[in-house]
PyMOL Python script that loads the backbone (N, CA, C, O; Angstrom):
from pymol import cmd

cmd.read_pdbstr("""\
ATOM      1  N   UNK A   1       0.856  -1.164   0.000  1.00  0.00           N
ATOM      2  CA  UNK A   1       0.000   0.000   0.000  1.00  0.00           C
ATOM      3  C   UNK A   1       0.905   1.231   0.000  1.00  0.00           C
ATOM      4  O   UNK A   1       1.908   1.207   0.714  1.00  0.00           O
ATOM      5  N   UNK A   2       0.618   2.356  -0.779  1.00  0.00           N
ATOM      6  CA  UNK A   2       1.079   3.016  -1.286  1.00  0.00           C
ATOM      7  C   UNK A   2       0.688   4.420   0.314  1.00  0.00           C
ATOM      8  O   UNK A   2      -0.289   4.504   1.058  1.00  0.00           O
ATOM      9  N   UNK A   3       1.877   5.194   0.243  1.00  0.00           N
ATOM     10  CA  UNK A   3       1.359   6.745   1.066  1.00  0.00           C
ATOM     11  C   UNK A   3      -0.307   7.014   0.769  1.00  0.00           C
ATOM     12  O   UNK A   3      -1.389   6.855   1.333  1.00  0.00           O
ATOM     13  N   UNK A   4       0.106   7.395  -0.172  1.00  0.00           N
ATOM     14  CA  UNK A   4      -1.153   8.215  -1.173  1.00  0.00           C
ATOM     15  C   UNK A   4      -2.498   7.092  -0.776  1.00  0.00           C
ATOM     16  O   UNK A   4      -3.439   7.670  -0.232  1.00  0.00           O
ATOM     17  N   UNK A   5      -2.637   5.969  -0.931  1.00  0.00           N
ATOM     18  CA  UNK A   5      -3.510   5.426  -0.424  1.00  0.00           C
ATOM     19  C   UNK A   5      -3.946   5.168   0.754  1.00  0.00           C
ATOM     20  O   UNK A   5      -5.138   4.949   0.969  1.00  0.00           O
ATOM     21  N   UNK A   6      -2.938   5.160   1.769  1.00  0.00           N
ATOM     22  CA  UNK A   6      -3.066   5.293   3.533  1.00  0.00           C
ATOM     23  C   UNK A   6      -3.944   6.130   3.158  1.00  0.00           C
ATOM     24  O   UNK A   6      -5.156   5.917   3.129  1.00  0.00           O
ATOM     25  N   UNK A   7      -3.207   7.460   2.748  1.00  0.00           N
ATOM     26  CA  UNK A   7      -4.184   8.810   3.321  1.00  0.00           C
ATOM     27  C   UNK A   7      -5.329   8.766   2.532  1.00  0.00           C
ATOM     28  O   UNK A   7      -5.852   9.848   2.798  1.00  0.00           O
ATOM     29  N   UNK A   8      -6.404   7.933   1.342  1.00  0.00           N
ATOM     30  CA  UNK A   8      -7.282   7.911   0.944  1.00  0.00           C
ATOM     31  C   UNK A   8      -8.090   6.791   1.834  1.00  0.00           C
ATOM     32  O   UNK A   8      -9.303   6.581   1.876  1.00  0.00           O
ATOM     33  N   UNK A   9      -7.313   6.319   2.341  1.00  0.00           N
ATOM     34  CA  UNK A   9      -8.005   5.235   3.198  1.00  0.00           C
ATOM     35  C   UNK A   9      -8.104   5.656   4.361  1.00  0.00           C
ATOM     36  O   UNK A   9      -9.269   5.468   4.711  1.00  0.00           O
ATOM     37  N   UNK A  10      -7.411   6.217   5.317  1.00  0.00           N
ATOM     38  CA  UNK A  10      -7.707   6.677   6.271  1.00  0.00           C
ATOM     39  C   UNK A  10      -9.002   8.059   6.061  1.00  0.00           C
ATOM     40  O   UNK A  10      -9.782   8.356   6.966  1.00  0.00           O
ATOM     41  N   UNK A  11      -8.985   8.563   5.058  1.00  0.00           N
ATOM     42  CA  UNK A  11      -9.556   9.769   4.794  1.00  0.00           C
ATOM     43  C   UNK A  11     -11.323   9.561   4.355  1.00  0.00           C
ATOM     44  O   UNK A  11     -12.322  10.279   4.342  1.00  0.00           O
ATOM     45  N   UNK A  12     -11.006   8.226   4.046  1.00  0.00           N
ATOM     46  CA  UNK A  12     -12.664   7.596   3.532  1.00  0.00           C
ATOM     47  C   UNK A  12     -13.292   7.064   5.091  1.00  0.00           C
ATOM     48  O   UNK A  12     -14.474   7.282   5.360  1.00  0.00           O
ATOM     49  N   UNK A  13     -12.568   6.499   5.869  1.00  0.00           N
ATOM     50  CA  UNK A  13     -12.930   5.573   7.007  1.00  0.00           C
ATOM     51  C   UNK A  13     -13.066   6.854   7.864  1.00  0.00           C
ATOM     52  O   UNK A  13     -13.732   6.553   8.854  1.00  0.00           O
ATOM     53  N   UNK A  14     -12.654   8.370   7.900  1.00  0.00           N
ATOM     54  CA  UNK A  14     -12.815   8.839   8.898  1.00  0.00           C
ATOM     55  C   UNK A  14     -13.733  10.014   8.927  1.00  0.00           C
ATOM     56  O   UNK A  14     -14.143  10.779   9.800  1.00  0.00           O
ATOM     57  N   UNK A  15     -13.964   9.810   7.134  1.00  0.00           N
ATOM     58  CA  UNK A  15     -15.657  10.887   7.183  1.00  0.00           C
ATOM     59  C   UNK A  15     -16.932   9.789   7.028  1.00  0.00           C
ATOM     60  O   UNK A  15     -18.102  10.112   7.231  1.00  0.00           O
ATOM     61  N   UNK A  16     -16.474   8.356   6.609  1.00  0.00           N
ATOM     62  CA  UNK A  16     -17.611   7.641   7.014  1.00  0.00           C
ATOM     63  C   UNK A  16     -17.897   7.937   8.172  1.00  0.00           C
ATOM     64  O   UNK A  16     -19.027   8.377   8.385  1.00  0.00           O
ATOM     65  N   UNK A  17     -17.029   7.796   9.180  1.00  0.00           N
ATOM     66  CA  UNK A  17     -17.043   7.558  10.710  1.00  0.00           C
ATOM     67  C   UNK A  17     -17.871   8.981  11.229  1.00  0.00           C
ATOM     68  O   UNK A  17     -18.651   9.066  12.178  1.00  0.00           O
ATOM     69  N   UNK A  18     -17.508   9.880  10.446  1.00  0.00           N
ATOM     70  CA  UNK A  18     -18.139  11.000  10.997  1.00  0.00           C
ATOM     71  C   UNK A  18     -20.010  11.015  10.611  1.00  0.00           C
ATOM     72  O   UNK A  18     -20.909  11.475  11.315  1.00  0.00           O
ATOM     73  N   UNK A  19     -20.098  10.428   9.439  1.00  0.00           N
ATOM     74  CA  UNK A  19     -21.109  10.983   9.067  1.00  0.00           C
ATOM     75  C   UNK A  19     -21.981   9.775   9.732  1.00  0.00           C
ATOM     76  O   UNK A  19     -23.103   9.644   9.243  1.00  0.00           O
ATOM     77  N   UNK A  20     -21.612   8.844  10.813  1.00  0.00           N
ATOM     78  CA  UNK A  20     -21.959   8.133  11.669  1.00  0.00           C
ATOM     79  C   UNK A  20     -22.552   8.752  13.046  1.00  0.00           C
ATOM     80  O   UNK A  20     -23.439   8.314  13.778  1.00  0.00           O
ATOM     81  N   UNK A  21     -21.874   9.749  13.130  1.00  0.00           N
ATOM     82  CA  UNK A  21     -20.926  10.063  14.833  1.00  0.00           C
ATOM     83  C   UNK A  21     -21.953  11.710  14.790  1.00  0.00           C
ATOM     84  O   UNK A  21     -22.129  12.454  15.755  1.00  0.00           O
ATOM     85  N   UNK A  22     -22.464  11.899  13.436  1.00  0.00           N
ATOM     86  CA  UNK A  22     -23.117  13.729  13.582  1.00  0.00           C
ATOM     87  C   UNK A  22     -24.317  13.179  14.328  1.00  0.00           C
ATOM     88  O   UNK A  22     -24.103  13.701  15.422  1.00  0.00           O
ATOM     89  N   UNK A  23     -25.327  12.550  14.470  1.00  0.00           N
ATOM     90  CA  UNK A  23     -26.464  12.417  14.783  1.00  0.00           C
ATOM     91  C   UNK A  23     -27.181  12.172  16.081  1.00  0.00           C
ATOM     92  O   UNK A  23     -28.320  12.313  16.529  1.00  0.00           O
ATOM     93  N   UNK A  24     -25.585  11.588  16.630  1.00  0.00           N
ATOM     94  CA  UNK A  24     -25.603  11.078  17.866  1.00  0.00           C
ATOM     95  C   UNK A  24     -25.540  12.472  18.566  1.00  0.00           C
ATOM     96  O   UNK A  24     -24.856  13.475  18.362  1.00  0.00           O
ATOM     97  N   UNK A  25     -26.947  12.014  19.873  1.00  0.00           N
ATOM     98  CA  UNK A  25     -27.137  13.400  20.795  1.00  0.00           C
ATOM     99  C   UNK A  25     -27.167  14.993  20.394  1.00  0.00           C
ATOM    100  O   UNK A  25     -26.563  15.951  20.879  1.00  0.00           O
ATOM    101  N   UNK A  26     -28.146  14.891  19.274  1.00  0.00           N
ATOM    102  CA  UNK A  26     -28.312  16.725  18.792  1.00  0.00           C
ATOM    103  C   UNK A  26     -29.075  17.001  19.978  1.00  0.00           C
ATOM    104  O   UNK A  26     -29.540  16.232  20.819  1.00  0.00           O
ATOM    105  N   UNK A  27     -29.123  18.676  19.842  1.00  0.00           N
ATOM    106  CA  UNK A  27     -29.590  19.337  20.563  1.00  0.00           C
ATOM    107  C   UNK A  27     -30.102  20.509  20.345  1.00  0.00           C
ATOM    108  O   UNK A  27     -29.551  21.610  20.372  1.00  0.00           O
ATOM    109  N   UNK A  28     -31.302  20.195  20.103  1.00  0.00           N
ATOM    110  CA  UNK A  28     -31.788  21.504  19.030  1.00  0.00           C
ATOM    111  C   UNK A  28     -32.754  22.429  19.561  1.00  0.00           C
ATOM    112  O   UNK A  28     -33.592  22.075  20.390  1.00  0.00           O
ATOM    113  N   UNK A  29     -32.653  23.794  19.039  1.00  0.00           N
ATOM    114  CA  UNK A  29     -33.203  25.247  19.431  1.00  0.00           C
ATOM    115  C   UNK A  29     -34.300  24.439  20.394  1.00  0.00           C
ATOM    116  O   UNK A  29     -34.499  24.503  21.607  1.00  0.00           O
ATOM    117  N   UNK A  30     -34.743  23.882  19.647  1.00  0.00           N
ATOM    118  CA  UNK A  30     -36.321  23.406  20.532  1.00  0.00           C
ATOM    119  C   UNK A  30     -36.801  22.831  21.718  1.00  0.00           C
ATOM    120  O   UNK A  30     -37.778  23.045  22.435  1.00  0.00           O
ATOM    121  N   UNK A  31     -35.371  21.633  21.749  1.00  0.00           N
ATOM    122  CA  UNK A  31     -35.378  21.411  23.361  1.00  0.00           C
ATOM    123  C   UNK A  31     -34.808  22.067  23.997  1.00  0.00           C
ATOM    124  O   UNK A  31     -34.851  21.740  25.183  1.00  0.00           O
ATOM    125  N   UNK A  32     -34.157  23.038  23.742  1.00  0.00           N
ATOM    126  CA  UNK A  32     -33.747  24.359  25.342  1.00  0.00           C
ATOM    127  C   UNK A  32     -34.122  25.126  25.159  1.00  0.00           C
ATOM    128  O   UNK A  32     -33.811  25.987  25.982  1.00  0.00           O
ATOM    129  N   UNK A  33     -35.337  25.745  23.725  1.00  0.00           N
ATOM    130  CA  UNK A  33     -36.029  26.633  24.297  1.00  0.00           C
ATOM    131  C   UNK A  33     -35.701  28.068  24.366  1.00  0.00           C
ATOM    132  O   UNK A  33     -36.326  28.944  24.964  1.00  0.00           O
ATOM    133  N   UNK A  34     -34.195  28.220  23.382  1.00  0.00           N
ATOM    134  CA  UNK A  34     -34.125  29.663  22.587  1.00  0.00           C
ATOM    135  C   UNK A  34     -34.106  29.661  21.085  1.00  0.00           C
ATOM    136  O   UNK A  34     -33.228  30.211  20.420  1.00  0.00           O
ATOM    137  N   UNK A  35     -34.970  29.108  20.673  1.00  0.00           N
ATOM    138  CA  UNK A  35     -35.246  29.617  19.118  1.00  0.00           C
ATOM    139  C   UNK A  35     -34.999  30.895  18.570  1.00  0.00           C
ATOM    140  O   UNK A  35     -35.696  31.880  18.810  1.00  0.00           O
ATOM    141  N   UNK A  36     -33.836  30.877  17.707  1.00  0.00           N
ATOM    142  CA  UNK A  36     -33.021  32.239  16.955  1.00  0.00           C
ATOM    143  C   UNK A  36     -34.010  32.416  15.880  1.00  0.00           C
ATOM    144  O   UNK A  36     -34.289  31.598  15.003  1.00  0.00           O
ATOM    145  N   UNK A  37     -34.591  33.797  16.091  1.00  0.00           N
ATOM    146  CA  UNK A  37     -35.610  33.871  14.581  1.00  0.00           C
ATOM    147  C   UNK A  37     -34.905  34.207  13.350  1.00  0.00           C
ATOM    148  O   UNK A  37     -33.926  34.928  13.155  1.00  0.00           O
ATOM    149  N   UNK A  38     -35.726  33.428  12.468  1.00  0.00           N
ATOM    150  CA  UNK A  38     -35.334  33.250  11.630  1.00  0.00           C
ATOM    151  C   UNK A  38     -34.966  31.383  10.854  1.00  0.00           C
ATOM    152  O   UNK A  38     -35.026  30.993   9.687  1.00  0.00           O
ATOM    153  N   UNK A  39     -34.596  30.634  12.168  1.00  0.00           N
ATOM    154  CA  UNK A  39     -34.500  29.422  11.933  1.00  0.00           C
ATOM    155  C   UNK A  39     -35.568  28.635  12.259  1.00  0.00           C
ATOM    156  O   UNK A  39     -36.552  29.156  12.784  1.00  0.00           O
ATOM    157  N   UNK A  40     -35.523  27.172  11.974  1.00  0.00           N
ATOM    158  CA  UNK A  40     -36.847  26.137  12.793  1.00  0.00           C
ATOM    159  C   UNK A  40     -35.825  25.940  14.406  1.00  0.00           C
ATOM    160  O   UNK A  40     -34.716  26.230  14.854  1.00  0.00           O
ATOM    161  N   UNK A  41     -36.715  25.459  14.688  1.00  0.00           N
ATOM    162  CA  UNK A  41     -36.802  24.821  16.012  1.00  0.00           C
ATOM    163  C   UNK A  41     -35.921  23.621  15.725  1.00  0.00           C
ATOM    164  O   UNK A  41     -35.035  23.525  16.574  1.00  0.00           O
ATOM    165  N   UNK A  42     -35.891  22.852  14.972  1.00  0.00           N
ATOM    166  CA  UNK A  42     -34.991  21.693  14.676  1.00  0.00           C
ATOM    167  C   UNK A  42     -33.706  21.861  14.560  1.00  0.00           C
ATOM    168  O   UNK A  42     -32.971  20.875  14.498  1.00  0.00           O
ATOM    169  N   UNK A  43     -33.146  23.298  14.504  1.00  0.00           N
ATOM    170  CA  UNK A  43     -31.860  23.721  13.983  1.00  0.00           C
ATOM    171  C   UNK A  43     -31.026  23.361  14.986  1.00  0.00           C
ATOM    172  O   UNK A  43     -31.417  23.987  15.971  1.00  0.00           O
ATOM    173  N   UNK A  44     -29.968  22.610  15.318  1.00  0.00           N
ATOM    174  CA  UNK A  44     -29.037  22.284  16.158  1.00  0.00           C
ATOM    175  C   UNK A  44     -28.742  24.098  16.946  1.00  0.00           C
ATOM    176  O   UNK A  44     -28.808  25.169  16.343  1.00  0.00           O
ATOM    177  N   UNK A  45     -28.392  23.847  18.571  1.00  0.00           N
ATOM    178  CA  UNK A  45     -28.452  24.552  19.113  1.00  0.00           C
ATOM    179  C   UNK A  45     -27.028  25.219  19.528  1.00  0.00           C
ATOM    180  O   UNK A  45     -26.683  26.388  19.703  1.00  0.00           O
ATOM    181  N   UNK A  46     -26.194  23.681  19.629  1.00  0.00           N
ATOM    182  CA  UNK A  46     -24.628  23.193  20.016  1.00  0.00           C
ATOM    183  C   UNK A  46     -23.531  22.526  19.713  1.00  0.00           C
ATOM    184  O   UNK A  46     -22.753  22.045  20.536  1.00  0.00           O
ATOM    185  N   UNK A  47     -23.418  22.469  18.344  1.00  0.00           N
ATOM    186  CA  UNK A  47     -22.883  21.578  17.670  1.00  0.00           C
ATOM    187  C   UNK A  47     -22.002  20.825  18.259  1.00  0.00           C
ATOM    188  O   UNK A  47     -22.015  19.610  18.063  1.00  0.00           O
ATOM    189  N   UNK A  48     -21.206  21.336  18.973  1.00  0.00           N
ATOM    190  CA  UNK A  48     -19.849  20.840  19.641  1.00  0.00           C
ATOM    191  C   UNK A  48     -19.143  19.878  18.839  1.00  0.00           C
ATOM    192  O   UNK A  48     -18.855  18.700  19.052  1.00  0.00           O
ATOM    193  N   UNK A  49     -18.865  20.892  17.563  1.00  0.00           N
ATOM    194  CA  UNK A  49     -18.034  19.829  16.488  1.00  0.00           C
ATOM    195  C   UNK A  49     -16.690  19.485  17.290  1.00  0.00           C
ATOM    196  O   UNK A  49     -16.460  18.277  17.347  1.00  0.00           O
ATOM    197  N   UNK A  50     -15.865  20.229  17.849  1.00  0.00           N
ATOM    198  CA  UNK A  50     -14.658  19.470  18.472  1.00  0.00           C
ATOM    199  C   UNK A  50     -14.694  18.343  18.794  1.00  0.00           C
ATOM    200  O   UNK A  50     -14.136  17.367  18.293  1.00  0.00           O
ATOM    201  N   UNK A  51     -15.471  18.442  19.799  1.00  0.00           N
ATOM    202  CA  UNK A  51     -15.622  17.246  20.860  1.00  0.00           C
ATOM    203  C   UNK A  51     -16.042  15.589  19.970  1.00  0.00           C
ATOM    204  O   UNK A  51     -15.630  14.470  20.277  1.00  0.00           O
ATOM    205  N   UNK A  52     -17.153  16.042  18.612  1.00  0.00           N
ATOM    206  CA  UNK A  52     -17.029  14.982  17.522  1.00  0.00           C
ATOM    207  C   UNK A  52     -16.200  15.122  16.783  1.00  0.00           C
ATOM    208  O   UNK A  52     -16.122  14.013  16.255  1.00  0.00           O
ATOM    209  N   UNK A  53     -15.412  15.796  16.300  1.00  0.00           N
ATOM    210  CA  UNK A  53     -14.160  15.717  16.126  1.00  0.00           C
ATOM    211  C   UNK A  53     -13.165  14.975  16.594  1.00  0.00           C
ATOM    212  O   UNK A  53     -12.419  14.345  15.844  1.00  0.00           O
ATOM    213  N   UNK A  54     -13.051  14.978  17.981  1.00  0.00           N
ATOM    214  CA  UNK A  54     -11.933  13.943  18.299  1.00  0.00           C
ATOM    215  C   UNK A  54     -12.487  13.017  19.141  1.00  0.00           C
ATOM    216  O   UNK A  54     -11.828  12.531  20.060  1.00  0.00           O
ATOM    217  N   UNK A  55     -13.399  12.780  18.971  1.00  0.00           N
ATOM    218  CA  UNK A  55     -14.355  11.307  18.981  1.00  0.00           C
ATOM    219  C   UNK A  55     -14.405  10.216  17.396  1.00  0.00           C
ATOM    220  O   UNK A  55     -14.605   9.005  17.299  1.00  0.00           O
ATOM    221  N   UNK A  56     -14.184  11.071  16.522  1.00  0.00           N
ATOM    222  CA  UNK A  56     -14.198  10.442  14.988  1.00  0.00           C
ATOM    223  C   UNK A  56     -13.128   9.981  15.285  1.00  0.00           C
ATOM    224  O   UNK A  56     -12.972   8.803  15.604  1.00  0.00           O
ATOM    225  N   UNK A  57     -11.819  11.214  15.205  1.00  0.00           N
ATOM    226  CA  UNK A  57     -10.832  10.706  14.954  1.00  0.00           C
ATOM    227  C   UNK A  57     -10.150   9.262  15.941  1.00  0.00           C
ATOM    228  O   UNK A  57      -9.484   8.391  15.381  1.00  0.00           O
ATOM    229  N   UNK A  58     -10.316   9.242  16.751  1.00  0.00           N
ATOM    230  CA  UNK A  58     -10.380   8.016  18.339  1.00  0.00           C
ATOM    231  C   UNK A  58     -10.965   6.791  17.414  1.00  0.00           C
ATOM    232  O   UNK A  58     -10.190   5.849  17.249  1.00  0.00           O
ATOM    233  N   UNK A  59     -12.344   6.708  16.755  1.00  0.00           N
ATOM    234  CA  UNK A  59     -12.325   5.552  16.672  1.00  0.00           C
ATOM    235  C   UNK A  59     -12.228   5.107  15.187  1.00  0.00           C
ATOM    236  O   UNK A  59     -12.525   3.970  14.821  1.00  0.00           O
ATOM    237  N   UNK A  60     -11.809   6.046  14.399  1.00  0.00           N
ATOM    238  CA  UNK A  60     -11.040   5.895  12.720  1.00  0.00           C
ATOM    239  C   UNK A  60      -9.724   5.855  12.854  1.00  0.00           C
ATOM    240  O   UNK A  60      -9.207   5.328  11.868  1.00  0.00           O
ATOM    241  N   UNK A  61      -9.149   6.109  13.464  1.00  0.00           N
ATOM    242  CA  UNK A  61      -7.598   5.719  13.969  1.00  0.00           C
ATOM    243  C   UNK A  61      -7.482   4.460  14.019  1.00  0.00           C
ATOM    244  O   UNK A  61      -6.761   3.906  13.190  1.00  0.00           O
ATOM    245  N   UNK A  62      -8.248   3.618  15.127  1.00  0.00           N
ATOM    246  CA  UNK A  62      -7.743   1.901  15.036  1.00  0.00           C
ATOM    247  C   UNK A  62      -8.626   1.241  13.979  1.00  0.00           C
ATOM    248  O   UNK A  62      -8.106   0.228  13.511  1.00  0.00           O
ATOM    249  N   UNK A  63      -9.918   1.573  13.441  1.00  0.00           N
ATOM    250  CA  UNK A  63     -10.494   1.267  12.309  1.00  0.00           C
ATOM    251  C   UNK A  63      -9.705   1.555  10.870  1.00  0.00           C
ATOM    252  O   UNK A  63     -10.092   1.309   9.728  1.00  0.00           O
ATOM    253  N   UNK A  64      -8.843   1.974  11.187  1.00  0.00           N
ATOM    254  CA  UNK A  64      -8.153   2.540   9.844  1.00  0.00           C
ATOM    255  C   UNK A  64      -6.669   1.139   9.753  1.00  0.00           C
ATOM    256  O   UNK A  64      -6.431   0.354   8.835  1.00  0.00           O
ATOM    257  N   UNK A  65      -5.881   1.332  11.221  1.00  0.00           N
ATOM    258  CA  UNK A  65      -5.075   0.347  11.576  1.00  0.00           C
ATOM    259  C   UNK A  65      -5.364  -1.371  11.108  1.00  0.00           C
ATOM    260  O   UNK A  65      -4.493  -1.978  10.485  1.00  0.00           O
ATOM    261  N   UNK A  66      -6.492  -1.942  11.438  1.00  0.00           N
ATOM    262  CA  UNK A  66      -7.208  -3.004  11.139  1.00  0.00           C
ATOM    263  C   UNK A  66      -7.238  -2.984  10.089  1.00  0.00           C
ATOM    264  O   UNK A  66      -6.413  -3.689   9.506  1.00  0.00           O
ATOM    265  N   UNK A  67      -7.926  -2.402   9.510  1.00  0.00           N
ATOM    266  CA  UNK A  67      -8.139  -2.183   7.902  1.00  0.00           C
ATOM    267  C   UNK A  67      -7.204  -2.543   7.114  1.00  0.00           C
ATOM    268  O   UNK A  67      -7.214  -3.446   6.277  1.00  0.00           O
ATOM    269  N   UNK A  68      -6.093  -1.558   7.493  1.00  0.00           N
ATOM    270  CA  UNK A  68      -4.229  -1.606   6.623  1.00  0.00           C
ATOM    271  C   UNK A  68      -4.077  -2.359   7.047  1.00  0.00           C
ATOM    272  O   UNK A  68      -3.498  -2.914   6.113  1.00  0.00           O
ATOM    273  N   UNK A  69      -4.064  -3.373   8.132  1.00  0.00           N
ATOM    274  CA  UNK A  69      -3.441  -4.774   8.471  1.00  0.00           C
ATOM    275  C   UNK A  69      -3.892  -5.648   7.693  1.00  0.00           C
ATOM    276  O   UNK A  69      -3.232  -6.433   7.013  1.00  0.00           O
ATOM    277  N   UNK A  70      -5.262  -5.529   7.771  1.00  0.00           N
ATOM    278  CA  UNK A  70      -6.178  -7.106   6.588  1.00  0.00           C
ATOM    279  C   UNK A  70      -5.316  -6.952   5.258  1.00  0.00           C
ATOM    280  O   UNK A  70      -4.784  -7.880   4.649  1.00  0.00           O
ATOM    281  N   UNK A  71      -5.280  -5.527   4.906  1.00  0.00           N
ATOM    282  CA  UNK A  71      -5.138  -5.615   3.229  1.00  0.00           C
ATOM    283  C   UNK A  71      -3.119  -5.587   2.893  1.00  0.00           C
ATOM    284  O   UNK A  71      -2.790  -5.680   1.710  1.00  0.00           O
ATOM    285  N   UNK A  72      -2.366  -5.504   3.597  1.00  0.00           N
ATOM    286  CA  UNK A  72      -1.137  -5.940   4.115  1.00  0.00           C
ATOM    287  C   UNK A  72      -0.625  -7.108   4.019  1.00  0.00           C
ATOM    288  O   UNK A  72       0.301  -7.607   3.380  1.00  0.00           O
ATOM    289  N   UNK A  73      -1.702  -7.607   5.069  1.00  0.00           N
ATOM    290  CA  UNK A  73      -1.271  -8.965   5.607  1.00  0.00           C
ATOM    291  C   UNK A  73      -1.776 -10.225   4.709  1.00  0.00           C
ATOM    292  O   UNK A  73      -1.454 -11.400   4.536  1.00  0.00           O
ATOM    293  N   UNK A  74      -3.018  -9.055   4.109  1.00  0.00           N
ATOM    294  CA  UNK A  74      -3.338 -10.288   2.526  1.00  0.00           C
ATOM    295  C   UNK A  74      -4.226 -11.458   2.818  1.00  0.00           C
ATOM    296  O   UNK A  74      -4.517 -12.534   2.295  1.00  0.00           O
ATOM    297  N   UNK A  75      -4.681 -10.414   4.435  1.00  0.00           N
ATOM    298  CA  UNK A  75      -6.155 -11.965   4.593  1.00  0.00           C
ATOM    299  C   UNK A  75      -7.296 -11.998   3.552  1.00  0.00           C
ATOM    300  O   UNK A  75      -7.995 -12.993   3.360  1.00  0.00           O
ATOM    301  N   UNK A  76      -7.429 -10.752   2.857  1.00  0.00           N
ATOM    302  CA  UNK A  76      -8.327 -10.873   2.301  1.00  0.00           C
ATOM    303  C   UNK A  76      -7.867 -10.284   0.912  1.00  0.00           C
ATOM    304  O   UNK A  76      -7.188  -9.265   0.785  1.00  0.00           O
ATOM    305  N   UNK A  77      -8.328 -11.059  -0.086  1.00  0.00           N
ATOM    306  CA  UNK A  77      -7.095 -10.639  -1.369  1.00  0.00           C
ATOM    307  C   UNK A  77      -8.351 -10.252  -2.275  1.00  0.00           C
ATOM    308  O   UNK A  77      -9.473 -10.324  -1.773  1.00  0.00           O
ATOM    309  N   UNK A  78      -8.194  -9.857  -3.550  1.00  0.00           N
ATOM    310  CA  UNK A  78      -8.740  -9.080  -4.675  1.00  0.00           C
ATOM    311  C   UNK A  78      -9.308  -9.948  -5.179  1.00  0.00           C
ATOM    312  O   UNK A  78     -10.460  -9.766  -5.575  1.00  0.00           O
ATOM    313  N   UNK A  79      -8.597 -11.313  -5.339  1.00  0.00           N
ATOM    314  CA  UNK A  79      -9.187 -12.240  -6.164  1.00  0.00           C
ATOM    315  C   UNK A  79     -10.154 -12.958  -5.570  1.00  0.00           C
ATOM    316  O   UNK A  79     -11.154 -13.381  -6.150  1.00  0.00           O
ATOM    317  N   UNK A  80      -9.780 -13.178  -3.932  1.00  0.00           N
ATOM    318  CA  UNK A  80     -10.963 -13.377  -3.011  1.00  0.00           C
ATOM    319  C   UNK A  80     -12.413 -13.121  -3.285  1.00  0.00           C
ATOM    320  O   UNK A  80     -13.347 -13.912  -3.412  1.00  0.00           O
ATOM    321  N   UNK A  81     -12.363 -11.829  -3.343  1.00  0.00           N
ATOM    322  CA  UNK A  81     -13.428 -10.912  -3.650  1.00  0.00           C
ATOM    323  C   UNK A  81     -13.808 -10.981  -4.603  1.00  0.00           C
ATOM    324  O   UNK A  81     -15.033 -10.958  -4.717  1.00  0.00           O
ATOM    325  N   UNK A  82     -12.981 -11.102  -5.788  1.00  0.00           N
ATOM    326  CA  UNK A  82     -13.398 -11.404  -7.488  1.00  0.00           C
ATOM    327  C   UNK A  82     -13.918 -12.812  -7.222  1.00  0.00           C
ATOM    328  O   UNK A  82     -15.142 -12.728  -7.323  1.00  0.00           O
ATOM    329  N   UNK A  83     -13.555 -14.135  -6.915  1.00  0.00           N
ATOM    330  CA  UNK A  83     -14.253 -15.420  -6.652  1.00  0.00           C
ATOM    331  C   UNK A  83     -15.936 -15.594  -6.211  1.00  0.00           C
ATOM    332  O   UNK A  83     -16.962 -16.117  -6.647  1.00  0.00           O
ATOM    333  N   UNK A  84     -15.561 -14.950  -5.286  1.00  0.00           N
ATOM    334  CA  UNK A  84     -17.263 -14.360  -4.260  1.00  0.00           C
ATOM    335  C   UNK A  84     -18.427 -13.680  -5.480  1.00  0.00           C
ATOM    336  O   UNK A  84     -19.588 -14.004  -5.730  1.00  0.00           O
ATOM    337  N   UNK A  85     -17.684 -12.797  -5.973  1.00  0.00           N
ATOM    338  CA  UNK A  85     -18.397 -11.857  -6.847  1.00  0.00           C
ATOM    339  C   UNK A  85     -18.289 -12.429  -8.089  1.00  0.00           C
ATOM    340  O   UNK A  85     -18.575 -11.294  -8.470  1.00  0.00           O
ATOM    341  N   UNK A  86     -18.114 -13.283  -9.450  1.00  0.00           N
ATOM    342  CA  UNK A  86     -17.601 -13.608 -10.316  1.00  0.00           C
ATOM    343  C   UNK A  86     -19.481 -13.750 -10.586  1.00  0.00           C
ATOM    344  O   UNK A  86     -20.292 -13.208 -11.337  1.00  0.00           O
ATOM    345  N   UNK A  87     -19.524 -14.630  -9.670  1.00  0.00           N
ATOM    346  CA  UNK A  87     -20.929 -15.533 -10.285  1.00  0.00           C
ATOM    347  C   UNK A  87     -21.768 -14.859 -10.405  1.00  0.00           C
ATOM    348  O   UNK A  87     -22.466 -15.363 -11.285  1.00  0.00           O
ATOM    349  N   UNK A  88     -22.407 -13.555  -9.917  1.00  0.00           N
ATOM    350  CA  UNK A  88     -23.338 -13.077  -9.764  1.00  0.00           C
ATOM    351  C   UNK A  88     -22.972 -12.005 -11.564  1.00  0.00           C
ATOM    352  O   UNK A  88     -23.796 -11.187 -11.973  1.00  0.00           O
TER     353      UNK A  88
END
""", "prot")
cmd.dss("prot")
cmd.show_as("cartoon", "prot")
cmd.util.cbc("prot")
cmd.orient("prot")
């Protein structure tokens, strides 16, 4: 595995991870009850992107590690996958 691909691989596994990780515990205008006019009530209140920020990054770090190990270590090969998939 190539640099250039780490960082496409790490870079895919860690906005999947995010776009996992946004949904969890919003907190919006509506349940605390200062609605900014102009927006809905649904509009997130607190984003606290940091804090999901380095919550992504925590668990795309060893998801990323695993990952580069399988495809490394060649447990699971191309042709594997081409065998599985051939028939269909």
């Amino acid at each position: 595995m190539s640099v250039m691909s780490a960082i496409a691989l790490y870079g895919i596994i860690w906005f999947m991870t995010m776009f996992i990780v946004l949904p969890f515990r919003p907190k919006t205008q509506g349940d605390v009850g200062e609605i900014v006019p102009g927006t809905p009530a649904s509009a997130p209140s607190d984003v606290q992107m940091w804090r999901k920020i380095k919550l992504v990054t925590f668990i795309a770090t060893p998801t990323f590690f695993l990952v580069a190990g399988i495809i490394l270590s060649e447990v699971i090969t191309y042709d594997m996958i081409e065998s599985i998939t051939r028939g269909r």
